[in-house]
N, C-alpha and C positions, 0 to 999 in steps of 0.2 A: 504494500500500500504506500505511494507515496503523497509526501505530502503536497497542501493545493499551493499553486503559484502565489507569489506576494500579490501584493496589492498597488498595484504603480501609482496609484492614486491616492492611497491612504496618508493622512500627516503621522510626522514621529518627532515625540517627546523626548527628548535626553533628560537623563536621570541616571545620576549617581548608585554606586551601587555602594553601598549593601540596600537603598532604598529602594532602587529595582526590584531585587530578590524579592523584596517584605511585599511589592505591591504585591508582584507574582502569585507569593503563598495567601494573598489576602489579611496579611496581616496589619499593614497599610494600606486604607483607605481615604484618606486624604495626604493629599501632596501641596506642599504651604508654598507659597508664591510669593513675593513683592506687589504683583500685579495681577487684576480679574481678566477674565476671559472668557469672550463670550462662544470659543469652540465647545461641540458637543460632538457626542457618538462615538466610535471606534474608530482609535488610535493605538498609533504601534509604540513601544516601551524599548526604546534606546538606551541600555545600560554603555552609561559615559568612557572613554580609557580612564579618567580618572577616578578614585571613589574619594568618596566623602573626607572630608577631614573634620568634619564636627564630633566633639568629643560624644554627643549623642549616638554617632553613627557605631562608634567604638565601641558603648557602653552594649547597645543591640546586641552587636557581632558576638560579644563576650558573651552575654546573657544568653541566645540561642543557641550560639555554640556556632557559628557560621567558619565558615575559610573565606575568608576575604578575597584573600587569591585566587582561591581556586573559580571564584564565581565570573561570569562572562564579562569580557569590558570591550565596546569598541563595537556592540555586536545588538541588533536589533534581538531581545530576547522574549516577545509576547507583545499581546495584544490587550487594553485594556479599554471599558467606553469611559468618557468623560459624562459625567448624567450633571454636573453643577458647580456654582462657583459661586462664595458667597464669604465676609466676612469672618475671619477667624476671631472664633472665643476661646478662653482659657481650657473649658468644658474639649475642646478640641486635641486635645496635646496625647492621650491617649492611640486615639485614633491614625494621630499622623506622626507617632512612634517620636515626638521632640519634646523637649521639655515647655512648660507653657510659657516663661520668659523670650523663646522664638515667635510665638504668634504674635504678639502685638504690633497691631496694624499690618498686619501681611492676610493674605486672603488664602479660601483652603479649596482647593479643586478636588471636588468630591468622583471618587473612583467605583465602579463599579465590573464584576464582571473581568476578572482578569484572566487569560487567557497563554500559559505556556507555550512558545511554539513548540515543535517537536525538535526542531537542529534550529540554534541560532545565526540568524541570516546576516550576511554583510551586510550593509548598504552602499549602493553604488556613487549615491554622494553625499559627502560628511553634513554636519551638522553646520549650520553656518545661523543661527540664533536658538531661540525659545523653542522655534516650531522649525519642523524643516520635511521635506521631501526626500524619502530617503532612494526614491528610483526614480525620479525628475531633476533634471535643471531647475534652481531657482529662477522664478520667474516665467517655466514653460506653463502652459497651457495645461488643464487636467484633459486625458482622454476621453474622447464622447464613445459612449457606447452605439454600436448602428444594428439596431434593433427594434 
């Protein structure tokens, strides 16, 4: 069985790992932002080359028992929908695996529906902001289906 072609069309999110992994296992559910966004639906989950340096990230890794190393970097690794975006509260901090001293004034991009791929996929062009296309030219056109 192999598995179904990417999605030339779909956005990809860069995100640090170990916060990749956690969305992965569902264990992060919100992903904290600077900034709202009014993207929705199914998007792909860009675990960054680099990972996290927040002493949170560390604390995670410890506590679950993670390999940091061993986890994908550089590598599109799932699929998750984006269902909301709204105002972070302290009540938050759980959820988005940080301590509640990071939420204020940042906003929390609520995650649903995560989805492992089965082999982690390259992407043919790197990330070049927040959002990116990771089998398009920035700037190209999305494919129209002829149907």
């Amino acid at each position: 069985m192999s598995a179904a072609p990417p999605d030339l069309d779909r956005l990809a999110l860069g995100i640090q790992q170990p916060w990749a992994e956690l969305i992965l296992r569902g264990v992060k559910t919100l992903e904290v932002r600077s900034q709202p966004t009014r993207t929705a639906g199914t998007i792909y989950l860009y675990a960054s080359r680099r990972p996290s340096t927040l002493p949170a990230a560390a604390e995670i890794v410890e506590r679950l028992g993670l390999d940091l190393g061993a986890l994908p970097k550089g590598l599109l690794v799932g699929t998750v929908e984006l269902v909301g975006c709204r105002s972070a509260t302290p009540a938050d901090a759980a959820m988005a695996c940080v301590p509640q001293e990071l939420l204020a004034g940042q906003y929390v991009w609520e995650l649903g529906n995560p989805q492992r791929l089965a082999e982690p996929l390259a992407p043919r062009f790197l990330p070049y902001g927040v959002w990116f296309y990771p089998f398009r030219r920035k700037g190209a056109s999305p494919r129209r289906s002829r149907g």
